[in-house]
N, C-alpha and C positions, 0 to 999 in steps of 0.2 A: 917740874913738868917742862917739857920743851917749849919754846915760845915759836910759834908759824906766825906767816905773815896775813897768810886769812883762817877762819873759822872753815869755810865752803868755798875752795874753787869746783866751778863749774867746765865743764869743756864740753862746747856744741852749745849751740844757740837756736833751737828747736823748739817744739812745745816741752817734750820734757824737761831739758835742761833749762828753758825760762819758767819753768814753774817752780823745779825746786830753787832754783836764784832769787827768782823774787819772795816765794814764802820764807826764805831762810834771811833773807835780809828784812824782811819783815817783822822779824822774831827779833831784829836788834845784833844778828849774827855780823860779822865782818866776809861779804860774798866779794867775790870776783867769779868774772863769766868772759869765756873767748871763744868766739866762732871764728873762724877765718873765711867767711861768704858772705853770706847777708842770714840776719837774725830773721827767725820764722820758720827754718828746717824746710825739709823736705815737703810738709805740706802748708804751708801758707807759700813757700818762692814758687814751688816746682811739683806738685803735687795733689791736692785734694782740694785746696782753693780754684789755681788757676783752672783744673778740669773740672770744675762744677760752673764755673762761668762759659767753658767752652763747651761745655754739656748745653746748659743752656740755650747760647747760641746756636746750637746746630739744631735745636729743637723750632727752632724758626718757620725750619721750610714747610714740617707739615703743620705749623700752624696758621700759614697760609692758606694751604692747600684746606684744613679743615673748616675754617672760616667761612666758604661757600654752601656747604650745608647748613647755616646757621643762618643763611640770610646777608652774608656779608660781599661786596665786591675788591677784591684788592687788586689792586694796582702793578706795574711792574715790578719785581724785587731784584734789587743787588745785592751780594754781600761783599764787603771789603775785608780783607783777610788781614792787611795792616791798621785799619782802624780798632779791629778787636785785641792784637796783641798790644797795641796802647795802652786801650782801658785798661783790659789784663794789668797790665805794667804797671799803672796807675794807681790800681784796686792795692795789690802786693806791696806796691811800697807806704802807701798808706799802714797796714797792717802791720808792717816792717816795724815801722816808725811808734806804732801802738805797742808791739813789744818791748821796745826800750826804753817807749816812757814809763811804761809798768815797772822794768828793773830800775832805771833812774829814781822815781817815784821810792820806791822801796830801800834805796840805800844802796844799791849792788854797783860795781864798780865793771860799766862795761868794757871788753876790751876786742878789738879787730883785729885779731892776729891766731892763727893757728900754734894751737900748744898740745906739748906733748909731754908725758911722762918720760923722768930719768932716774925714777927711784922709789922707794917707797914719800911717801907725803912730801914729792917733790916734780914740781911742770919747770917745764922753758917754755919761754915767749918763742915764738920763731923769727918775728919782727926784731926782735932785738936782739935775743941769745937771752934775754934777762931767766935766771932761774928764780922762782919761788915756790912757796913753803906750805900746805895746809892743814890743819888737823882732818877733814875729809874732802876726799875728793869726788865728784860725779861726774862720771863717762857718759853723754849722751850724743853723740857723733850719728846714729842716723844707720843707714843704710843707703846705696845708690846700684842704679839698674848692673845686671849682670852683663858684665862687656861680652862674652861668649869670646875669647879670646883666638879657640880653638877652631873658629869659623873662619875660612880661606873666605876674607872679602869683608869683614866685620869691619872693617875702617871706613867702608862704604856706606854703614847702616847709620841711620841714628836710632835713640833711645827714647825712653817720656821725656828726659831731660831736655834736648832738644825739639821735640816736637812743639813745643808752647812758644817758639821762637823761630821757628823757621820762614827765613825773608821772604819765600811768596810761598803760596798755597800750593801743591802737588796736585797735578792732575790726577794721578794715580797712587796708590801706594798700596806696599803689601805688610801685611802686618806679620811678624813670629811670637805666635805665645797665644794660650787658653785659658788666664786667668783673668780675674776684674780688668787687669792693667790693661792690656790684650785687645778686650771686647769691650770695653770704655772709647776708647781711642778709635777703635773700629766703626763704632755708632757716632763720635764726634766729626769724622772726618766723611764720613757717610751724608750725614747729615748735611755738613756747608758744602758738599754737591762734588765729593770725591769718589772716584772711583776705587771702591775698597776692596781688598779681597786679605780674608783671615787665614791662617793657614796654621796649623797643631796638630802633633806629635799623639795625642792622646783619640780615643774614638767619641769623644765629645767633651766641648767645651766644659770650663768649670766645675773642675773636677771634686770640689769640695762641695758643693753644692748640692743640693736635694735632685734628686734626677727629673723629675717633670719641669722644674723651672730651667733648666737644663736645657732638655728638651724644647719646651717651651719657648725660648728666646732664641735658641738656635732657628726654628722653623719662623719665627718673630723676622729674626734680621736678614733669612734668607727671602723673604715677602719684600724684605724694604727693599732687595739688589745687594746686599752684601754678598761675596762670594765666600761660604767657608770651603775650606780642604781641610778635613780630618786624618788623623793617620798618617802622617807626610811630615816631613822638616827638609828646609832651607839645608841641601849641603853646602853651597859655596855662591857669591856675589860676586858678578864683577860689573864695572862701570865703563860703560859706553863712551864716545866720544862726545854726543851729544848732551851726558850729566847722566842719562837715565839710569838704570839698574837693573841687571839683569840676574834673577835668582832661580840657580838650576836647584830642582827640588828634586828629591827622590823617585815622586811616583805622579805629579801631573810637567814634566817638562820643564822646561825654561819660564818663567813669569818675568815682562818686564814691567816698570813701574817708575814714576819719577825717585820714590822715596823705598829705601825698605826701612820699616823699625824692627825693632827687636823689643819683643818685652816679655822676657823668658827666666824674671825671678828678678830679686833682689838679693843683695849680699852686706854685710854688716860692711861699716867702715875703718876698720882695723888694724889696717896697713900702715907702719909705718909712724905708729902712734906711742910707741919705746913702751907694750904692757909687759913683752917680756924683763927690761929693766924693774919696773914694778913690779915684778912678783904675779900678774893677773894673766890667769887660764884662761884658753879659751877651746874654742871645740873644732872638730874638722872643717866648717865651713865660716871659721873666722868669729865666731861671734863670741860675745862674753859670757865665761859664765857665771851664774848668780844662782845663790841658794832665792828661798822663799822670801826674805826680805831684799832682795834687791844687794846682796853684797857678792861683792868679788874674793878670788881666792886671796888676794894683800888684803892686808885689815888697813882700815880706812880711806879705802876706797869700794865704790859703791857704782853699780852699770843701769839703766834705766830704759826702755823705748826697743826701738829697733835693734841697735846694736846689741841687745841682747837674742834677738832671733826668739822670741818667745811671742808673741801677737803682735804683728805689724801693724797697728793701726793709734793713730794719732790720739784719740780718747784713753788709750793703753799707756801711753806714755806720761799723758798726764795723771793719770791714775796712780800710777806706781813712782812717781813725783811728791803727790801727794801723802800715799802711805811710805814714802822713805821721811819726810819733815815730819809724818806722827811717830814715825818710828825712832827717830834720831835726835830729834829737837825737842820731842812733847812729851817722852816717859811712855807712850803709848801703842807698844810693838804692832803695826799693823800687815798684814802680807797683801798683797797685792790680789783682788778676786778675778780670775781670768774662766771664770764657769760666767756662759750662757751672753756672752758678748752679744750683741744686734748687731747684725753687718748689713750692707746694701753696697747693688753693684748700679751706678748709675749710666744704663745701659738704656735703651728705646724700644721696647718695654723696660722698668727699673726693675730690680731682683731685692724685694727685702724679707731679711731672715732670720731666726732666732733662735737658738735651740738645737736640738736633734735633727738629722736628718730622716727620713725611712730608711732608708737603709743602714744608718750607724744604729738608730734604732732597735730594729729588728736581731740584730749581731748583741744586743745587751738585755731587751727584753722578750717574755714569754710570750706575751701576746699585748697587740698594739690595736685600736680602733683607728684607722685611719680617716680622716670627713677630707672630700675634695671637692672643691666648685669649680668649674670652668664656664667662665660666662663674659656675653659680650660689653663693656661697659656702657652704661646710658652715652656716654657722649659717645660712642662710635654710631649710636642709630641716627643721628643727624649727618656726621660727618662722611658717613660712609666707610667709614677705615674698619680693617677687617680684624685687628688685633682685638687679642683674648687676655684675658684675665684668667690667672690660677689664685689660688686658696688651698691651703693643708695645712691640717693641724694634727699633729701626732701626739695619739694619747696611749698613755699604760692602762691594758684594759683593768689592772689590778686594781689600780687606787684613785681611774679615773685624773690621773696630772696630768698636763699639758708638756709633752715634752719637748715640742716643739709648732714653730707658726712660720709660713714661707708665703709669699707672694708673690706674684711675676702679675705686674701691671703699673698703671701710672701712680707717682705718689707711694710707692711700695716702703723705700725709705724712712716714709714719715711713718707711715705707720707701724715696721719693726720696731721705731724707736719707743712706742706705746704700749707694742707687744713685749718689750722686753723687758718691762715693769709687769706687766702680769706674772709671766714667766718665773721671773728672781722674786717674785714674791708667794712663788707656791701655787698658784691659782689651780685649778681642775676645770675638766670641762662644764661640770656643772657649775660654774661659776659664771663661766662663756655662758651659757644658757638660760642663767637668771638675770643676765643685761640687756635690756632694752637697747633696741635698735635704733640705731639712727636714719633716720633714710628720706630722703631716696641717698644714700650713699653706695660706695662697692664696700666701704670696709662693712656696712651693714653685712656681709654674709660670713663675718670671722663668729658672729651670734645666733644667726638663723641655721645653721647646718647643725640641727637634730639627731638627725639618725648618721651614722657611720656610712662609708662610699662603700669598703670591705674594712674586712678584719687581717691582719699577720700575726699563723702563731709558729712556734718555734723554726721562724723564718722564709714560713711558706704561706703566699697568698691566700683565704679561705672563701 
C-alpha cells in the first residue's frame, strides 16, 4: 500500500471542513487542515454570525420607539457604527479562536496557508511550495458573493463581504439583489437609520419563498421607509467626485447613494484550486460535483458545503461533514438528507419556513387544505406598530400530512426550527390539532387553525 503523509487533509477551514477535521482526528486519524483567511468560513468571519449581531443591532431603533407604549420613557439615542464593528470583530475572533482549539484539542494539525491540488492524493502548501500526500482529501473552500463582473462600474460596489466593515456608516445605500442576502442587509442598514432603497430584477422579492410571506414583508419593509423597485437592474455605476455613487438603472433613472452593494448570488470557490490536475469535475457554474455520498469524480477525494452548490447553508455543511466521517471512517455509508431543511430569512418582520411552498405544492399534489392566519401580535397593541403576522400550513388533503409551515413575524426562526422536527418526523394536521396551546403566544395559532382558509385542487383555488 502506498504510505501518504496524512490519513485526511482538509482544505478550507469553514464549518464543514472543521468538522470533518476534527471528527476525523478524533477517530485517531492523522488530519491536517489549511485555510488560507481565518478559520470559521464564510459564516462565523463574514457571514451568518456577524449579520445576526448586526440584525440585532439595527433592531434597536424600534425598540425604542416601542418602549413608550409599555410605559417606558427613553432618553436620547446614539448609535455608533464603529463601536459595533468592534464587538463584531471581537465576537468572530473569539469563535475563530474556539475552532482551532477544537482541531488542536483533537489531534488535527492546523495550518495557514492556501493549498491547492496537483494530482491525484497530492496538495501544495502555497506558503511554502511544500507538496504532500493523503489517502483522502476534503474540498470545503466555501463559496463568495458574485463580483457581476460584466457590470460597467462593479469596482465601485461593494458586497456582504465588505459591508460588515465599512469605516463609516453610509448615509444612503442602494442595494442589487431579491434574495435573503439582499433583504437582510436592507432591514440592517434600515434599521441603524440608513437610507435604504432595494432594487430587483424579478416582480417580487424572494423568489423561493411561499408567496404571502413574500408579499407580506415586501408591504412590511415598505411601511418601515424601505424603498423597493421591482422589475428593474443596476445597468452601470459610476462614482462622483465627491465618493458617492451614481446607479443608472433601466426603468426608475439615475439613483445616487453613498454605497451600492451588490448581492446578486454566490459562486463556489473553484478558481484556481488545480481540480483539473486532480481528476475533479465540476459543473457550469464552477461548483463540484459529488455523487450522494459526498464524493468527487477522482477517487479519494471528497467535496462538502458550498462549494458544492447543493444547499447553501451552514447546518448543510456540517451535515454532510458528518455523514462523510460515518461514511468513511465508521463502516456506516450515510447520504447526506437535504429534504425539508428549516430556513429563516432574518428580515424585520423575520420569514421562518419549512417544507413546501403553495405553490410548489399545488404543481405536485391533487388537492391541498390550505389554513392561514394573519393577525396583529399582542405586543403591537401596546406599541402601536402596525406589522402583521402570517401563519400557513400546507396540507395534502389525501393523508392529512403537513407539508409544509411558513411564518412571516417576530421570532419566525425560532420557531421553523421546531417546525421542522414535526415536519421530518411525518406529523399530520391532526397531530397540530391534538396539541395543546400554549398561550397567550403567536405560535399558539400554528394549533388553533381548525378549519382550512380554502382548498387547491388540481391547482386551482376552490
Amino acid at each position: 500500500m502506498p504510505a501518504f503523509d496524512y490519513d485526511l487533509f482538509v482544505i478550507g477551514g469553514g464549518s464543514g471542513g472543521v468538522r470533518s477535521g476534527r471528527l476525523a482526528a478524533s477517530l485517531g486519524k492523522k488530519v491536517a487542515i489549511a485555510e488560507e483567511f481565518r478559520y470559521g468560513g464564510t459564516c462565523v468571519i463574514r457571514g451568518c454570525v456577524p449579520k445576526k449581531l448586526y440584525v440585532y443591532a439595527s433592531q434597536y431603533s424600534e425598540h425604542f420607539e416601542d418602549a413608550a407604549g409599555f410605559g417606558w420613557t427613553v432618553g436620547e439615542s446614539r448609535f455608533d457604527w464603529k463601536k459595533l464593528v468592534a464587538a463584531k470583530e471581537q465576537e468572530i475572533t473569539r469563535l475563530e479562536g474556539l475552532y482551532q482549539k477544537g482541531l488542536n484539542n483533537a489531534g488535527a494539525e492546523i495550518l495557514h496557508t492556501r493549498a491547492e491540488l496537483v494530482g491525484p492524493n497530492t496538495v501544495r502548501l502555497a506558503d511554502s511550495g511544500k507538496t504532500v500526500t493523503a489517502e483522502r482529501i476534503v474540498i470545503a473552500v466555501g463559496g463568495h458573493p458574485t463580483p457581476h463582473d460584466a457590470l460597467p462600474g462593479h469596482e465601485h460596489c461593494i458586497s456582504s463581504n465588505e459591508a460588515f466593515d465599512l469605516a463609516e456608516l453610509p448615509k444612503s445605500i442602494l442595494i442589487a439583489g431579491g434574495g435573503y442576502i439582499a433583504v437582510e442587509f436592507a432591514n440592517v442598514f434600515h434599521g441603524l437609520g440608513v437610507e435604504t432603497t432595494l432594487i430587483y430584477r424579478g416582480k417580487e422579492i424572494l423568489s423561493r419563498f411561499d408567496q404571502d410571506l413574500r408579499r407580506g414583508l415586501h408591504v412590511a419593509m415598505e411601511e418601515k421607509g424601505i424603498r423597493i423597485l421591482c422589475e428593474d437592474i443596476i445597468q452601470s455605476v459610476t462614482l462622483n467626485a465627491d465618493g458617492t455613487r451614481v446607479a443608472h438603472t433601466m426603468k426608475h433613472g439615475d439613483i445616487v447613494a453613498d454605497q451600492v452593494m451588490l448581492a446578486l448570488g454566490r459562486v463556489p470557490n473553484t478558481r484556481g484550486l488545480g481540480l483539473e490536475a486532480a481528476g475533479v469535475k465540476t459543473d457550469e457554474r464552477g461548483a463540484i460535483v459529488v455523487d450522494a455520498f459526498s464524493r468527487t469524480s477522482a477517487p479519494g477525494i471528497y467535496a462538502l458545503g458550498d462549494v458544492t452548490d447543493r444547499v447553501q447553508l451552514t447546518p448543510v455543511a456540517i451535515h454532510e461533514a458528518m455523514c462523510f466521517i460515518e461514511t468513511e471512517y465508521k463502516n456506516n455509508p450515510t447520504s447526506p438528507d437535504h429534504d425539508l431543511i428549516a430556513t429563516a430569512v432574518f428580515s424585520q418582520p423575520e420569514i421562518g419556513t419549512v417544507g413546501l411552498t403553495e405553490e410548489d405544492a399545488a404543481r405536485r399534489f391533487d388537492e391541498l387544505e390550505v389554513y392561514r392566519a394573519e393577525f396583529r401580535p399582542m405586543k403591537a397593541t401596546l406599541s402601536g406598530r402596525k406589522e402583521k403576522m402570517i401563519m400557513k400550513l400546507i396540507v395534502n388533503a389525501v393523508d392529512r400530512k403537513v407539508l409544509g409551515a411558513h411564518i412571516l413575524g417576530h421570532d419566525a426562526g425560532e420557531m421553523a426550527q421546531l417546525l421542522g422536527i414535526s415536519l421530518k418526523a411525518g406529523c399530520t394536521k391532526d397531530d397540530f390539532d391534538r396539541t395543546m396551546a400554549v398561550h397567550p403566544t403567536a405560535a399558539e395559532e400554528l394549533v388553533t387553525m381548525y378549519s382550512p382558509s380554502y382548498r387547491i385542487r388540481k391547482g386551482e383555488r376552490v
